[in-house]
N, C-alpha and C positions, 0 to 999 in steps of 0.2 A: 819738634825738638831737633836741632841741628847738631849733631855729630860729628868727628872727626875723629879715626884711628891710623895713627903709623902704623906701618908695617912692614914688616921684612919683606925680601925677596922678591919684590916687585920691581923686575927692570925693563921693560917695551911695554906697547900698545897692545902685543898681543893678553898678555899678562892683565891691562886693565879690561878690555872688553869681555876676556873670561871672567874678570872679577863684577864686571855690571852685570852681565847675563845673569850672574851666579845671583848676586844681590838682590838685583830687579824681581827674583820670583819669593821673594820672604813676604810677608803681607806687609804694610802697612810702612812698607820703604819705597820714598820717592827720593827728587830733586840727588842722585848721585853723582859725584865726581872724583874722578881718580885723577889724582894728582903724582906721575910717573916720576917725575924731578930729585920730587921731594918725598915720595913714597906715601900720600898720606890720601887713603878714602873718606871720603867727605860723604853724606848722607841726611836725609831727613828721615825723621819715623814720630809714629805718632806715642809711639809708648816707650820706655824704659827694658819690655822684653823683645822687643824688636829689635831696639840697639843691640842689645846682648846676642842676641839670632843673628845677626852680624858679625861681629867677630867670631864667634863659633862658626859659620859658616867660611869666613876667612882662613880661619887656620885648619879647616879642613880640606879646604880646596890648597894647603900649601902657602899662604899669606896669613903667617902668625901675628897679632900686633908685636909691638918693639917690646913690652912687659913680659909677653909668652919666649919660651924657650923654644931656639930652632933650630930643631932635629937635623938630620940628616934625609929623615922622612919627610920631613916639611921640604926640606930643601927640593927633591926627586920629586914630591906631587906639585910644586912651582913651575916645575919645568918642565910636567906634564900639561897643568893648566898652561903655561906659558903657550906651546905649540898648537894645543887645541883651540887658541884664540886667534891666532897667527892662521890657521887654516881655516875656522866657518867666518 
């Protein structure tokens, strides 16, 4: 099943390769693509709770989708993830 979630606060490279690392260890999530531009993770999975595992893991790492509400906290762990992907 092919997914796609907008999402807030996603602005550089560093930002998406935290967001693949973070993604890539969910089970049952392949084929990812972050799309910086346009703000929108792209994903395969093979079930309905995998997707969902996904956005919760997005707006926990600070990348709420565009329906979730974003915090101030949201904002502050973006920009945590953002530098932590910028440096490994």
């Amino acid at each position: 099943m092919k997914t796609s979630i907008i999402v807030q606060n996603l602005k550089c490279g560093g930002c998406a390769k935290t967001i693949t690392n973070k993604i890539s260890e969910i089970s049952g999530i392949t084929a990812i693509n972050v799309d910086v531009e346009n703000s929108v993770v792209s994903f395969s999975s093979d079930n309905t709770n995998s997707a969902i595992a996904v956005k919760n893991k997005l707006k926990s790492i600070g990348y709420p989708s565009i329906d979730d509400e974003n915090t101030f906290k949201s904002k502050a762990k973006s920009f945590v993830s953002c530098a932590t992907g910028k440096i490994s």
